[in-house]
C-alpha positions in Angstrom: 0.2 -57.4 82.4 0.5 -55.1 79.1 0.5 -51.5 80.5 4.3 -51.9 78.9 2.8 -51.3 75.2 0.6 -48.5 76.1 3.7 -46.6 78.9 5.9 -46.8 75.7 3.3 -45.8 73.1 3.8 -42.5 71.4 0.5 -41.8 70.5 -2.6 -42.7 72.5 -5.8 -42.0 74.6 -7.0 -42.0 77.7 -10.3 -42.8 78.6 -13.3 -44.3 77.2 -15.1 -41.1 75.4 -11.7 -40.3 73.8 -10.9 -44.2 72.7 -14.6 -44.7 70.9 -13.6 -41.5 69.3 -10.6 -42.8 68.3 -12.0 -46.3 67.3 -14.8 -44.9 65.4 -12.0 -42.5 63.2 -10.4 -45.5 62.3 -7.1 -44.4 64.2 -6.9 -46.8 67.2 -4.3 -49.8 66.7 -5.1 -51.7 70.6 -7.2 -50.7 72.9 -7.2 -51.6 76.6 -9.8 -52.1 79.2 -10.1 -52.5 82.4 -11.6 -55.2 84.0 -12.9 -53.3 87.0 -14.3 -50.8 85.0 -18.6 -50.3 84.9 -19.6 -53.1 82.1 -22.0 -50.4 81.0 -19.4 -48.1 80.4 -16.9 -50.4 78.6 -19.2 -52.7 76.9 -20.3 -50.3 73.8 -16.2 -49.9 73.3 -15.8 -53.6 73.1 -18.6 -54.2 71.0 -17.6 -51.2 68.8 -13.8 -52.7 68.3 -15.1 -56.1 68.1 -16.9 -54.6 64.6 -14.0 -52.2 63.3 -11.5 -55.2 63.8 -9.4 -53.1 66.6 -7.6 -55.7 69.2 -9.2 -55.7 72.8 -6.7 -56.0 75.8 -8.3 -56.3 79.3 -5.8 -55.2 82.0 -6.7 -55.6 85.6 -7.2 -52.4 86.8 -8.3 -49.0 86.2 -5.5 -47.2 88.7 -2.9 -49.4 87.0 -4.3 -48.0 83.5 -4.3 -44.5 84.5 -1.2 -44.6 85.7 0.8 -46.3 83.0 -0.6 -43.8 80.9 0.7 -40.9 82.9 -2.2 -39.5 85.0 -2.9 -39.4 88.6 -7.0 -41.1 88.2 -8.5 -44.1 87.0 -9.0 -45.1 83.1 -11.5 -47.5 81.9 -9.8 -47.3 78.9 -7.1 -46.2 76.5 -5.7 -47.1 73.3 -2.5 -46.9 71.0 -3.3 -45.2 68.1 -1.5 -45.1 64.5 1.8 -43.0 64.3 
């Protein structure tokens, strides 16, 4: 899938408090979510991207998205942020 862009990103976070932080500041570039994530818990971030313009990428999984972002548990989501 797309867990290449966020392995090679420089900047970025993990997990979905983080990202909406990030979103909301204005600073995310991409954000990723995981497809086997809670709907409650990813659905505000998708809405809150879909009205700051930020690109949505759904990946498959949550294990997959925690680990091509360097940690041993599951993300719902992350995002690349401006460098």
């Amino acid at each position: 899938m797309s867990y290449e862009r966020i392995k090679a990103a420089k900047k970025r976070t993990v997990g979905t408090r983080e990202t909406t932080k990030a979103v909301q500041k204005g600073l995310a570039r991409v954000v990723f979510i995981a497809r086997d994530a809670e709907p409650h818990v990813t659905e505000p971030l998708v809405s809150l991207c879909r009205e700051k313009g930020v690109e949505v990428i759904m990946v498959d999984s949550m294990r997959e998205l925690g680990r091509a972002c360097g940690i041993e548990v599951s993300s719902a989501s992350a995002a690349i942020l401006e460098e």
